[in-house]
Backbone of each chain as nested JSON, in Angstrom:
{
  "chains": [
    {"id": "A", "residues": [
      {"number": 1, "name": "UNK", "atoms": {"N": [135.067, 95.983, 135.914], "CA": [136.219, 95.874, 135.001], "C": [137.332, 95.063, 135.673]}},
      {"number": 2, "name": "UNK", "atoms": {"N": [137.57, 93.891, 134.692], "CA": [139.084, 92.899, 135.628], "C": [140.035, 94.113, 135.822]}},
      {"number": 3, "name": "UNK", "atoms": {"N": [140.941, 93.489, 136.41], "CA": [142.525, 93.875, 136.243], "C": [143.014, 94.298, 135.32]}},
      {"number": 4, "name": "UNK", "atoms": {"N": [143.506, 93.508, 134.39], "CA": [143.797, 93.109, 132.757], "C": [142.903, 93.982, 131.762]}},
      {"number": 5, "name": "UNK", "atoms": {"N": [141.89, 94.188, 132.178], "CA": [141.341, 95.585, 131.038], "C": [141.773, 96.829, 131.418]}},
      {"number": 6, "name": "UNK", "atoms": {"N": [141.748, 96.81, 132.857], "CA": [142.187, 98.404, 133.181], "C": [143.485, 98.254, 133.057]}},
      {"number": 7, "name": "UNK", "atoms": {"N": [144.158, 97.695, 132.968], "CA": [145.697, 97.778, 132.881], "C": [145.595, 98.062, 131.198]}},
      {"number": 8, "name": "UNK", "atoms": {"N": [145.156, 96.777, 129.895], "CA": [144.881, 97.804, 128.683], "C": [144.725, 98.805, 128.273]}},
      {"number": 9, "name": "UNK", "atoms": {"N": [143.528, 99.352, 129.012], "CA": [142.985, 100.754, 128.723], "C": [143.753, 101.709, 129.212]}},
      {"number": 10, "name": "UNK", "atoms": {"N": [144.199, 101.66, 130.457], "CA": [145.49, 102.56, 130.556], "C": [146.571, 102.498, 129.726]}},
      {"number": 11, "name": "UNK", "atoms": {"N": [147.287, 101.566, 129.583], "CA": [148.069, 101.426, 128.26], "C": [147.907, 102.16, 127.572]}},
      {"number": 12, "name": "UNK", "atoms": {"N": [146.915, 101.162, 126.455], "CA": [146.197, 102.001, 125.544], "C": [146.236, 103.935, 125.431]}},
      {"number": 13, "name": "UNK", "atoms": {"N": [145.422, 104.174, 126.83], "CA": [145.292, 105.921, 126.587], "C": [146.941, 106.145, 126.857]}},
      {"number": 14, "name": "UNK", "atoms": {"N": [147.67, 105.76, 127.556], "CA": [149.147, 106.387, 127.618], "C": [150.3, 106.77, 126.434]}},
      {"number": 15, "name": "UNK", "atoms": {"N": [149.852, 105.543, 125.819], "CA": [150.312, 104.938, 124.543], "C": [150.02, 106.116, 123.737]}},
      {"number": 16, "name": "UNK", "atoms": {"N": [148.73, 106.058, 123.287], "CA": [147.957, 107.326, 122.446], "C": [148.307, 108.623, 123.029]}},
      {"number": 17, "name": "UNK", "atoms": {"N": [147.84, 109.587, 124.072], "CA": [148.067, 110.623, 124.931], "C": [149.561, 111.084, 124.53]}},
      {"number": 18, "name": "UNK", "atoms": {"N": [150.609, 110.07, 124.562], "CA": [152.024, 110.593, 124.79], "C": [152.321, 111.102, 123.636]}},
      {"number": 19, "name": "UNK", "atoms": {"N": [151.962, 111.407, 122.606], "CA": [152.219, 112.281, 121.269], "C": [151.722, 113.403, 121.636]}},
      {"number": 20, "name": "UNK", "atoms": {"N": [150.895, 113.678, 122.499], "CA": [149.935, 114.957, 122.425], "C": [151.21, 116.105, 122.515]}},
      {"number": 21, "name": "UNK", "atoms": {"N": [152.181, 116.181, 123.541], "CA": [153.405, 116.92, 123.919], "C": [154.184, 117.65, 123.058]}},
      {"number": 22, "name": "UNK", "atoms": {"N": [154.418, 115.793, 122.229], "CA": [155.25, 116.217, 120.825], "C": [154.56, 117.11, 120.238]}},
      {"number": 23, "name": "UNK", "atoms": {"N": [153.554, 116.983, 119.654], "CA": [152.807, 117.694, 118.844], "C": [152.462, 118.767, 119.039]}},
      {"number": 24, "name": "UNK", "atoms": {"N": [152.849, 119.343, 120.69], "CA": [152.435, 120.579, 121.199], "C": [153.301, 121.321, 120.892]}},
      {"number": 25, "name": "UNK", "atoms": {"N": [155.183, 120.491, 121.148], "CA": [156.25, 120.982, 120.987], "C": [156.348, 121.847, 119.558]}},
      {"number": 26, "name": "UNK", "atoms": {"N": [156.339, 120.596, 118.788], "CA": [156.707, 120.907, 117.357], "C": [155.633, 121.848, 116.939]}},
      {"number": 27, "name": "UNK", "atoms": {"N": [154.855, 122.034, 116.95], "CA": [153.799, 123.115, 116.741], "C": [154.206, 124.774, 117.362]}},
      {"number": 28, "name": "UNK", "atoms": {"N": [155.066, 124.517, 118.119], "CA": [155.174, 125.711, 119.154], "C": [156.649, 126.286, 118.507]}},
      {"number": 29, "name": "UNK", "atoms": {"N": [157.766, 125.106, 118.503], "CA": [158.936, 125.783, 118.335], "C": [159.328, 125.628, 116.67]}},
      {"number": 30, "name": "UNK", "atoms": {"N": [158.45, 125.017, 116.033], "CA": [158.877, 124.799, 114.344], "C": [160.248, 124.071, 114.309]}},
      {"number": 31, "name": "UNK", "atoms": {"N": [160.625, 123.455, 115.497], "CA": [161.527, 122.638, 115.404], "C": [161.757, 121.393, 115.902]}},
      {"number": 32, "name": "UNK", "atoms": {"N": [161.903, 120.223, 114.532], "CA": [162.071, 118.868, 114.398], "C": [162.931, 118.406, 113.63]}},
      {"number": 33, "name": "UNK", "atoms": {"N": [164.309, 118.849, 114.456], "CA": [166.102, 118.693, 113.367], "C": [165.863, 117.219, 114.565]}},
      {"number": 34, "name": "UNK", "atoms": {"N": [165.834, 117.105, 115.665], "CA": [165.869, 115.45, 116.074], "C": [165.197, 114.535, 116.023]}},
      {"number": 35, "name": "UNK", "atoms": {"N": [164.064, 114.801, 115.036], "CA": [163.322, 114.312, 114.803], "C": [163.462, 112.981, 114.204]}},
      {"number": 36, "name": "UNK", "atoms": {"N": [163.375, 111.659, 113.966], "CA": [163.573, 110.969, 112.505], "C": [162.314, 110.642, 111.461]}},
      {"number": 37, "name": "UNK", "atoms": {"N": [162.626, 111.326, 110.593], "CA": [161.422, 111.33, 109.545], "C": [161.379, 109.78, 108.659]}},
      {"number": 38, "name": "UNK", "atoms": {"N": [162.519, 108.993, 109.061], "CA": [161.7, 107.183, 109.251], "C": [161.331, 106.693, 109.808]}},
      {"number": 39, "name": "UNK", "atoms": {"N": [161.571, 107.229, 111.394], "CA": [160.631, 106.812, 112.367], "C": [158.977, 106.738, 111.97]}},
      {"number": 40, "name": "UNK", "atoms": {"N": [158.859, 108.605, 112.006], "CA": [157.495, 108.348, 112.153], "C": [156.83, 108.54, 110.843]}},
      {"number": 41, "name": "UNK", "atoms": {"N": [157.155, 107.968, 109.848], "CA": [156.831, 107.621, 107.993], "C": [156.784, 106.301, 108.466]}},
      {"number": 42, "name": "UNK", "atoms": {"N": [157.367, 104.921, 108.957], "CA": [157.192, 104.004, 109.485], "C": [155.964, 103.278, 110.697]}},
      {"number": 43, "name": "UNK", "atoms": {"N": [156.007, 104.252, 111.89], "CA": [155.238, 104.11, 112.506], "C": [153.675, 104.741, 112.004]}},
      {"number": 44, "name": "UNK", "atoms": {"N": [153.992, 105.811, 111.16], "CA": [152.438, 106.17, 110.648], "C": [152.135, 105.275, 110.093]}},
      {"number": 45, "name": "UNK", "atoms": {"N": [152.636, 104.724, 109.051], "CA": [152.417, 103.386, 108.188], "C": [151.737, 102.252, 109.302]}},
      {"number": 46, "name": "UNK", "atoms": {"N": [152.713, 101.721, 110.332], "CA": [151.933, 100.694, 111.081], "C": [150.795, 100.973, 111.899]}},
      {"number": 47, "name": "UNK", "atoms": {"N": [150.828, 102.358, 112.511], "CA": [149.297, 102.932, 113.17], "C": [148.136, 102.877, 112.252]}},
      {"number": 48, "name": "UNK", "atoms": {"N": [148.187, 103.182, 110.91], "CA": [147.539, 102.927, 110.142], "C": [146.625, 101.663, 109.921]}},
      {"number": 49, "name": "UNK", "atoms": {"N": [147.836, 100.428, 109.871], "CA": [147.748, 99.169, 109.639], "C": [146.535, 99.049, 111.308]}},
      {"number": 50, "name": "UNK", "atoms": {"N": [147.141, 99.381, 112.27], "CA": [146.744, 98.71, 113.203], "C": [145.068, 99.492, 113.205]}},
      {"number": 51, "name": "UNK", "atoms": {"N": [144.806, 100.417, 112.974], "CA": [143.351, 101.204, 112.763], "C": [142.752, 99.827, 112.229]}},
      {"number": 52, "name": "UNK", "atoms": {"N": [143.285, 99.719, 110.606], "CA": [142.446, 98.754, 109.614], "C": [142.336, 97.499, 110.669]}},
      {"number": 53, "name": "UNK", "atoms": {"N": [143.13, 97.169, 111.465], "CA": [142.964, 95.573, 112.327], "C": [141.605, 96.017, 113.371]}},
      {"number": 54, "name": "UNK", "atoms": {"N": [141.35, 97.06, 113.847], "CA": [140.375, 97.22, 114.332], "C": [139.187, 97.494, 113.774]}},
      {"number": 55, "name": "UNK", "atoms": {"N": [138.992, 97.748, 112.621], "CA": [138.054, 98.284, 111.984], "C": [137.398, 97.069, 111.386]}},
      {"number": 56, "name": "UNK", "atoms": {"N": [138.581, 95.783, 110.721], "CA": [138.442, 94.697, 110.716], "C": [137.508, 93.883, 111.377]}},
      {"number": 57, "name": "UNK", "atoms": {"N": [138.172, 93.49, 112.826], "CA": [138.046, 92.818, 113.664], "C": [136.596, 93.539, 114.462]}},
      {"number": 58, "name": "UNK", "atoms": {"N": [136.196, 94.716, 114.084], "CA": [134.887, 95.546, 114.596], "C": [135.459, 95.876, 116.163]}},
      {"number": 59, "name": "UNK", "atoms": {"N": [136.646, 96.154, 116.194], "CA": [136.949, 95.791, 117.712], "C": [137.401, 97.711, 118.555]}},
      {"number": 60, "name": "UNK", "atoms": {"N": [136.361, 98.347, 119.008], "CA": [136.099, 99.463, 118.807], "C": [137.497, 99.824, 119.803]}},
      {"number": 61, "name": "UNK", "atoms": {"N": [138.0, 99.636, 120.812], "CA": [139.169, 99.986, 121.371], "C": [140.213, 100.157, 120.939]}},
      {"number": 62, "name": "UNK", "atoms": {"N": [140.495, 99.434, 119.797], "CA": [141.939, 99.113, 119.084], "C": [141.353, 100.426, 117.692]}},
      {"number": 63, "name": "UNK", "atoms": {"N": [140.39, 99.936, 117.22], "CA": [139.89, 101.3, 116.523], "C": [139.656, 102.738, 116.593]}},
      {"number": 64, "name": "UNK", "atoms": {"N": [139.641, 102.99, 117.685], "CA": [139.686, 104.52, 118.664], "C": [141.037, 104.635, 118.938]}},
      {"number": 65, "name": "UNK", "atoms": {"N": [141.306, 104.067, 119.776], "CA": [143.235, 104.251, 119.797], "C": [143.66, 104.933, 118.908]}},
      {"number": 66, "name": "UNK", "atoms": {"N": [144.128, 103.969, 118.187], "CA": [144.72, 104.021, 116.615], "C": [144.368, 105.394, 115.727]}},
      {"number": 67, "name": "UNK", "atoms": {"N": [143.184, 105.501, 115.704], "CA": [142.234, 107.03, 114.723], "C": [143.014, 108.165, 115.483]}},
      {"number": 68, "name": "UNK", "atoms": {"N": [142.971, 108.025, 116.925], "CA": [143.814, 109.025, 117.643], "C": [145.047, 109.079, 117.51]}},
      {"number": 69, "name": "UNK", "atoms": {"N": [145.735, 108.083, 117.569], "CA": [147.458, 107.81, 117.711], "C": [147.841, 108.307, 115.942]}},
      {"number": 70, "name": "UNK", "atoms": {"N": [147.237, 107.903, 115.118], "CA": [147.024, 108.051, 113.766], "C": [147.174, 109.553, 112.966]}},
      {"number": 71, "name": "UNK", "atoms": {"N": [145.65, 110.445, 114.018], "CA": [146.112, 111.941, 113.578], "C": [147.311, 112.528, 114.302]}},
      {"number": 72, "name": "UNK", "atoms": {"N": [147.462, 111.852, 115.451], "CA": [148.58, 112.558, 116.176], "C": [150.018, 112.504, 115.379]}},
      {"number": 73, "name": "UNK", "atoms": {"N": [149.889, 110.787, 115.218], "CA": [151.489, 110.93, 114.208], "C": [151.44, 111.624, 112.677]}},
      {"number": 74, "name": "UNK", "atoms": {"N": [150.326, 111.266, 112.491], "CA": [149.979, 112.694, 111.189], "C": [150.583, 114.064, 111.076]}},
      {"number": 75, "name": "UNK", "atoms": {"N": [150.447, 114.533, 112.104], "CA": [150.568, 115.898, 112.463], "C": [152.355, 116.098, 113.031]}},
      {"number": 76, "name": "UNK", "atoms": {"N": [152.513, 114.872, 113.492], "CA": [154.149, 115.02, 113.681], "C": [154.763, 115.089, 112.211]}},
      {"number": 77, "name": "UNK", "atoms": {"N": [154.401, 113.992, 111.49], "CA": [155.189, 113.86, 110.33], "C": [154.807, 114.832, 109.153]}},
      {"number": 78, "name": "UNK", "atoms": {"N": [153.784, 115.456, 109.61], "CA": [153.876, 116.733, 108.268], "C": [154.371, 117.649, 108.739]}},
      {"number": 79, "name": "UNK", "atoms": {"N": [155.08, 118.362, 110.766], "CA": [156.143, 119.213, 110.582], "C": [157.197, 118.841, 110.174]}},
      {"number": 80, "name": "UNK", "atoms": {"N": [157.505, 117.705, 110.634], "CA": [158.796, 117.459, 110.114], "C": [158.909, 117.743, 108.614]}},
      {"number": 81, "name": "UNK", "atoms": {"N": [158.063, 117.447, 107.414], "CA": [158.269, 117.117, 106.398], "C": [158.214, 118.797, 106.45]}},
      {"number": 82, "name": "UNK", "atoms": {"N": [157.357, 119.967, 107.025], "CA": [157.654, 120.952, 107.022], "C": [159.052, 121.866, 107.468]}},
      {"number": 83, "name": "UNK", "atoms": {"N": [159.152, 121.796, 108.332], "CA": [160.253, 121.877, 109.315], "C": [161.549, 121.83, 108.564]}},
      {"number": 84, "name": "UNK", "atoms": {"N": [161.794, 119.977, 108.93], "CA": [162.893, 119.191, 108.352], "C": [164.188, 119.154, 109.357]}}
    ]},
    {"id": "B", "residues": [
      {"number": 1, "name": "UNK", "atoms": {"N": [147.618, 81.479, 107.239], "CA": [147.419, 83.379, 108.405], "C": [146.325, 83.948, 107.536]}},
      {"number": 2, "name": "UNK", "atoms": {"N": [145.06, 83.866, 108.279], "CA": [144.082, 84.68, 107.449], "C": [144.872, 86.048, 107.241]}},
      {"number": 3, "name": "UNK", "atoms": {"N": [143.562, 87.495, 106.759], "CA": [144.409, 88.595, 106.575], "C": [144.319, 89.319, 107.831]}},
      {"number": 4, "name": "UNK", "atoms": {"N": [143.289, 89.091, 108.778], "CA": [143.348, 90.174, 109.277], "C": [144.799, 89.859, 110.597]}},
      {"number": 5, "name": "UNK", "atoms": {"N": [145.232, 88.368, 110.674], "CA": [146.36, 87.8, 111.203], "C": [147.61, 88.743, 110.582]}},
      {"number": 6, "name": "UNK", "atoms": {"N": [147.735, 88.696, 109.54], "CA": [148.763, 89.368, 108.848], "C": [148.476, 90.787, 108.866]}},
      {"number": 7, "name": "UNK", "atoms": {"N": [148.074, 91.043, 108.402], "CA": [147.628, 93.358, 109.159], "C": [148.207, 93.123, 110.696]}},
      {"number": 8, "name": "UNK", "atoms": {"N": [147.809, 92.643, 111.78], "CA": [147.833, 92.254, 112.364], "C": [149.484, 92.249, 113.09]}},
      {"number": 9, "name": "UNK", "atoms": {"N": [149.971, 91.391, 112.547], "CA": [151.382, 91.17, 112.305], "C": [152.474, 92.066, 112.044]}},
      {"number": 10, "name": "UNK", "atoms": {"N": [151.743, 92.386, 111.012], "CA": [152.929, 93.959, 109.449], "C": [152.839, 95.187, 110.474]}},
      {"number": 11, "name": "UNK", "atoms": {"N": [151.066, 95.5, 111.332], "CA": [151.203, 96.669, 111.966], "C": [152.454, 96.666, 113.508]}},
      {"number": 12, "name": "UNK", "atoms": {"N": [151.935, 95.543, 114.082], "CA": [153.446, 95.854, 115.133], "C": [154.621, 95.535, 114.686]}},
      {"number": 13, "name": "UNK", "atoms": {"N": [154.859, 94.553, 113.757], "CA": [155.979, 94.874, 113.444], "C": [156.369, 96.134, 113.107]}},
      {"number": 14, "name": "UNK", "atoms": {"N": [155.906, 97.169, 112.104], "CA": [155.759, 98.265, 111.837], "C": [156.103, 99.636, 112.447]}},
      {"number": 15, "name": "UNK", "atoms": {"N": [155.728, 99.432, 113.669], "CA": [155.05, 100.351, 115.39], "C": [156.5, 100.272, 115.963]}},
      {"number": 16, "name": "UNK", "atoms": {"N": [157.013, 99.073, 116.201], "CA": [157.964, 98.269, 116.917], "C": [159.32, 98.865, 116.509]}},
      {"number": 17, "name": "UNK", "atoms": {"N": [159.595, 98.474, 115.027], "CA": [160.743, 98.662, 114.448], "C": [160.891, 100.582, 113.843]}},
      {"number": 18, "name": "UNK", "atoms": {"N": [159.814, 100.857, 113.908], "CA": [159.981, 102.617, 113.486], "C": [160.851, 103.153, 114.515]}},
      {"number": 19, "name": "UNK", "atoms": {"N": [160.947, 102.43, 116.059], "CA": [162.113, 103.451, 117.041], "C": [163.716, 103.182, 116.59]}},
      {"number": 20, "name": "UNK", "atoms": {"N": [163.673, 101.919, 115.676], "CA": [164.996, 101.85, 115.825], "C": [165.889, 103.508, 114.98]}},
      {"number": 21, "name": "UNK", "atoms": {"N": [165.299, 103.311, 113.772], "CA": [165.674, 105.415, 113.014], "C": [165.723, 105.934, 114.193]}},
      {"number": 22, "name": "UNK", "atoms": {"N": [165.265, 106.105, 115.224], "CA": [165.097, 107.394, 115.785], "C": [166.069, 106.772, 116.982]}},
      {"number": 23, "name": "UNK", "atoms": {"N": [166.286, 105.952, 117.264], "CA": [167.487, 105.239, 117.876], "C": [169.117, 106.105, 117.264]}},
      {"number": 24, "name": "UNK", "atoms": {"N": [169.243, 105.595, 116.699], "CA": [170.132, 105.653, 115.514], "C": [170.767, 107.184, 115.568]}},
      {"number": 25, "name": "UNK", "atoms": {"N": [169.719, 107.561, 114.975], "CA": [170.011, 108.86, 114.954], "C": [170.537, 110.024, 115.861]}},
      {"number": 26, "name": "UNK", "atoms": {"N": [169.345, 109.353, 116.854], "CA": [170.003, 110.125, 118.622], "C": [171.052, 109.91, 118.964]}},
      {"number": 27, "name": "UNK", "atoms": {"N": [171.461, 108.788, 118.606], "CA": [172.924, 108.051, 119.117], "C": [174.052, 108.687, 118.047]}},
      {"number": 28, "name": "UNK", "atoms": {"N": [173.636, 109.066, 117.058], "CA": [175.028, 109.181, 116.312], "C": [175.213, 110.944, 116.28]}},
      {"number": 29, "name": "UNK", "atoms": {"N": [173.797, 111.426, 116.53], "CA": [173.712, 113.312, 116.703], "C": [174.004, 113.65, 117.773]}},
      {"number": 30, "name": "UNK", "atoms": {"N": [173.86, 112.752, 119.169], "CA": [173.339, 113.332, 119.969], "C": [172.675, 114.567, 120.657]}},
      {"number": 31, "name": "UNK", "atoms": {"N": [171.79, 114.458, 119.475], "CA": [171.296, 116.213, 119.951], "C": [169.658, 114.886, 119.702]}},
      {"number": 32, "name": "UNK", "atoms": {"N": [168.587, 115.675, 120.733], "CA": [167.568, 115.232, 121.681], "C": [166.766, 116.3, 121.196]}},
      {"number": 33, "name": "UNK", "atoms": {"N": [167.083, 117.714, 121.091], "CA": [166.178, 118.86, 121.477], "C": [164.98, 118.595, 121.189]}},
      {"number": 34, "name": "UNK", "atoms": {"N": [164.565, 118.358, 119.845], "CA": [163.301, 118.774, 119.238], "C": [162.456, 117.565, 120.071]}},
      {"number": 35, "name": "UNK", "atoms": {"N": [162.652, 116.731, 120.418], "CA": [162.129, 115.067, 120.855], "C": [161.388, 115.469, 122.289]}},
      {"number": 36, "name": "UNK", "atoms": {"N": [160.605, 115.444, 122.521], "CA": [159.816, 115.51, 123.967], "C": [159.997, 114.471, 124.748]}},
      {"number": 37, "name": "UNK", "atoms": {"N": [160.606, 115.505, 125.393], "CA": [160.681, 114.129, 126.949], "C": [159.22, 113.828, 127.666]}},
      {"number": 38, "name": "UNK", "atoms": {"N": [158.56, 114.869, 127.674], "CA": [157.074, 114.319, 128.412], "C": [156.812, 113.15, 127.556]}},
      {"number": 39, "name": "UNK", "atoms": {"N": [156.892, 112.978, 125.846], "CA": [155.935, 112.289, 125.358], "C": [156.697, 110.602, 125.706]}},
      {"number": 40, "name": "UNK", "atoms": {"N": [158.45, 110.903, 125.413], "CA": [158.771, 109.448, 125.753], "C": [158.895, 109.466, 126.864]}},
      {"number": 41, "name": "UNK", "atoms": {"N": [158.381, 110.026, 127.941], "CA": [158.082, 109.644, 129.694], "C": [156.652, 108.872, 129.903]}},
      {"number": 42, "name": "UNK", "atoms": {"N": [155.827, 108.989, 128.716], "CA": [154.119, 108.907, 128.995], "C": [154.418, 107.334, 127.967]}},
      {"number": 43, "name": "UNK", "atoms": {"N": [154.988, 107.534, 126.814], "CA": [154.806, 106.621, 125.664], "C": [155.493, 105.065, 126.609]}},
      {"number": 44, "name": "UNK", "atoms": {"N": [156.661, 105.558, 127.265], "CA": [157.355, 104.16, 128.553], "C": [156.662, 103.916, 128.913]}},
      {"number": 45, "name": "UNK", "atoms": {"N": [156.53, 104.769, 128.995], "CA": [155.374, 104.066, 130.905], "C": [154.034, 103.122, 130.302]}},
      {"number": 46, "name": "UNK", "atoms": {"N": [153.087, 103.474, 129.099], "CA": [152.322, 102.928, 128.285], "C": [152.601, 101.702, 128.041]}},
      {"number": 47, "name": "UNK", "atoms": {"N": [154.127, 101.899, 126.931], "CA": [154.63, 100.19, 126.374], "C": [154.973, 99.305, 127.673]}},
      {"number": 48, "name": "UNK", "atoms": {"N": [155.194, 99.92, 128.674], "CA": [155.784, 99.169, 129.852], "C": [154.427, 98.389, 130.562]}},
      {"number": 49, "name": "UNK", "atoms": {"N": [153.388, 99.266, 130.796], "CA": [152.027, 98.55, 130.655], "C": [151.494, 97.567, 129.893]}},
      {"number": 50, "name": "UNK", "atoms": {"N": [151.577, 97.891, 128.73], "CA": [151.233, 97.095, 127.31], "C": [152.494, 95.498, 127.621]}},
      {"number": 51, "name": "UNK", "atoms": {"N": [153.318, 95.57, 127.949], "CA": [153.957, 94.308, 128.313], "C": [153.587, 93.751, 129.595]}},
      {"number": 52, "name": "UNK", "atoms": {"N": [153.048, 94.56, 130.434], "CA": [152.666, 93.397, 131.742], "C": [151.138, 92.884, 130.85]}},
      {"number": 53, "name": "UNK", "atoms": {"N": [150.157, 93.642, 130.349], "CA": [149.036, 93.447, 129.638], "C": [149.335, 91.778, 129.104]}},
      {"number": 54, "name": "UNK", "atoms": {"N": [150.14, 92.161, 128.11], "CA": [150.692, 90.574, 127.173], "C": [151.652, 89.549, 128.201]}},
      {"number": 55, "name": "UNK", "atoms": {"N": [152.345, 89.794, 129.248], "CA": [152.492, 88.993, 130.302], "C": [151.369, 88.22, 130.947]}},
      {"number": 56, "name": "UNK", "atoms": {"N": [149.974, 89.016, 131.205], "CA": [148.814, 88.262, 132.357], "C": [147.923, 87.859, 131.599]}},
      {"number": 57, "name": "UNK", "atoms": {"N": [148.022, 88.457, 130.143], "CA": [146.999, 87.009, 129.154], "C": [147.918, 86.092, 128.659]}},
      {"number": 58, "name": "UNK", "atoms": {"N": [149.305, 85.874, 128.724], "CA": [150.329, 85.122, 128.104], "C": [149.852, 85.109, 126.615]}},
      {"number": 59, "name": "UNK", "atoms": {"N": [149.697, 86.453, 126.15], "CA": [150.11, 86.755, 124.724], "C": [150.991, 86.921, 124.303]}},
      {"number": 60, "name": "UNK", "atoms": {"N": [151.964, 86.146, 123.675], "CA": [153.34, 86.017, 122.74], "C": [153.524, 87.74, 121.915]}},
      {"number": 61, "name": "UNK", "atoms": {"N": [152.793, 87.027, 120.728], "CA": [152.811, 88.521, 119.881], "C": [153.131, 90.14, 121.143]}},
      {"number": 62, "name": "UNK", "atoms": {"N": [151.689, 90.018, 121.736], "CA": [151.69, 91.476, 122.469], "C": [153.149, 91.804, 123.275]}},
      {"number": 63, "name": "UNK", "atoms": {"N": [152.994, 90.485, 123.909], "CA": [154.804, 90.282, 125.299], "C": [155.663, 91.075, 123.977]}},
      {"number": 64, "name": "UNK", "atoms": {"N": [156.169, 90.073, 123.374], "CA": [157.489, 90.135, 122.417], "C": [157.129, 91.876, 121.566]}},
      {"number": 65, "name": "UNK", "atoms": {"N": [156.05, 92.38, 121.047], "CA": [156.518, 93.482, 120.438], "C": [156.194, 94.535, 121.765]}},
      {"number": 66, "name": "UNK", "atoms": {"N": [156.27, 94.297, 122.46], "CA": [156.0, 95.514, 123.617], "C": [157.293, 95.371, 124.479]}},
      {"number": 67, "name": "UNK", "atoms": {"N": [158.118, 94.176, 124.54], "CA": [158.939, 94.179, 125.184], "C": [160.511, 95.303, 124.35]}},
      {"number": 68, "name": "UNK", "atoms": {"N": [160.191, 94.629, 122.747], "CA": [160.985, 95.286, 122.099], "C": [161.286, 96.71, 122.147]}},
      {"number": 69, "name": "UNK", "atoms": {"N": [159.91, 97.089, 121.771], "CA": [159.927, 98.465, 121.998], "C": [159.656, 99.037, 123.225]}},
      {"number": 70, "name": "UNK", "atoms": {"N": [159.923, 98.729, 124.068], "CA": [160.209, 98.832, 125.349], "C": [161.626, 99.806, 125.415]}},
      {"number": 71, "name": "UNK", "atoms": {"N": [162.294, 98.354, 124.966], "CA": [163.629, 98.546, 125.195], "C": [164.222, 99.844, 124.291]}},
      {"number": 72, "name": "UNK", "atoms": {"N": [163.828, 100.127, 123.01], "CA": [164.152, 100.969, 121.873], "C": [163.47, 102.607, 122.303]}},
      {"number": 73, "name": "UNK", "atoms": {"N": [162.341, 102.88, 123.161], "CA": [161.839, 103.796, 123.842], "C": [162.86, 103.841, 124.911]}},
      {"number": 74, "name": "UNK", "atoms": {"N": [162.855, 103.116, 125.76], "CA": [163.858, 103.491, 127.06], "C": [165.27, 103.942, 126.294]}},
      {"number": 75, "name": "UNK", "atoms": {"N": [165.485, 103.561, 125.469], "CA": [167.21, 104.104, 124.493], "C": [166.517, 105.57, 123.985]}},
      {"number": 76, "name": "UNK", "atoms": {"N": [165.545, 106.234, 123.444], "CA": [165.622, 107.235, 123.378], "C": [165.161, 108.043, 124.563]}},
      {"number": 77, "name": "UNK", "atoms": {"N": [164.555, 107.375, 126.117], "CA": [163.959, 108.519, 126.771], "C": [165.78, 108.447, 127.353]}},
      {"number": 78, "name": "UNK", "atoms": {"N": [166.354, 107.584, 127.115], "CA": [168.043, 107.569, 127.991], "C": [168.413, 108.963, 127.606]}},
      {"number": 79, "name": "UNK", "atoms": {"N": [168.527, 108.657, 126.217], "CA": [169.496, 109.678, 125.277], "C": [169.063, 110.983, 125.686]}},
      {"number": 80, "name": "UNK", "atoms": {"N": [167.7, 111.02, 125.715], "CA": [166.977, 112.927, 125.79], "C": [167.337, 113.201, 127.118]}},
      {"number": 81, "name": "UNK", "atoms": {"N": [167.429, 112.199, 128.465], "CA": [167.827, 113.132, 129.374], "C": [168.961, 113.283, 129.902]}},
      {"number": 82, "name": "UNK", "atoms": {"N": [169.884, 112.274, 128.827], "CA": [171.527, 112.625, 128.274], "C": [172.269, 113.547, 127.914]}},
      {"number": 83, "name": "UNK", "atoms": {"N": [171.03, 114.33, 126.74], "CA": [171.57, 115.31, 125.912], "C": [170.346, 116.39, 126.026]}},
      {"number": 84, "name": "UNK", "atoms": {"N": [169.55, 116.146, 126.787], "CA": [168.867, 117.543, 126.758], "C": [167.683, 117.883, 125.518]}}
    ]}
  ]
}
């Protein structure tokens, strides 16, 4: 593996991984008042987009990411929408 | 711009511009609580990767939306260990 992929793929999993917390948080304390519910109504929207570019492109890294990063912001934005 | 150029496009733009709400907001509430600091400690460190990534292939697109949100992540991991 070059340089330049492992530096991606780390990315990549850091990128994805770093919701896991949130999602642990908000699950735990039912609270997401700092939340911004355009943030992540926005960013779900573009994680979305970016899934379909992989799914597209058959390009299985950007497609795995994304499916992950995808349910994760899922799950943020329906406490919030719970929460509030 | 074929389509999958444009998906492509709409999704980081998308990704990119969703921190600015949550910018915003931190800055004018300053209240942090609900926001995980692990996740914007892991999510930096990721986009901060993801820009040397688009630095050592001299990818434009990747550089420029990773640099952005770079900067819009580091404004909220500021704020959370500002305000707690």
């Amino acid at each position: 593996m070059n340089i330049e992929r492992l530096i991606g793929f780390t990315a990549a999993t850091l990128t994805t991984v770093s919701f896991v917390p949130q999602v642990y948080r908000s699950l735990r304390s039912h609270d997401t008042k700092s939340i911004s519910l355009l943030m992540y109504s926005v960013f779900t929207a573009g994680v979305a987009l970016w899934l379909l570019y992989g799914l597209m492109l058959h390009d299985l890294p950007i497609t795995l990411a994304n499916a992950v990063t995808l349910a994760l912001a899922l799950c943020v934005l329906f406490l919030k929408l719970r929460h509030g």
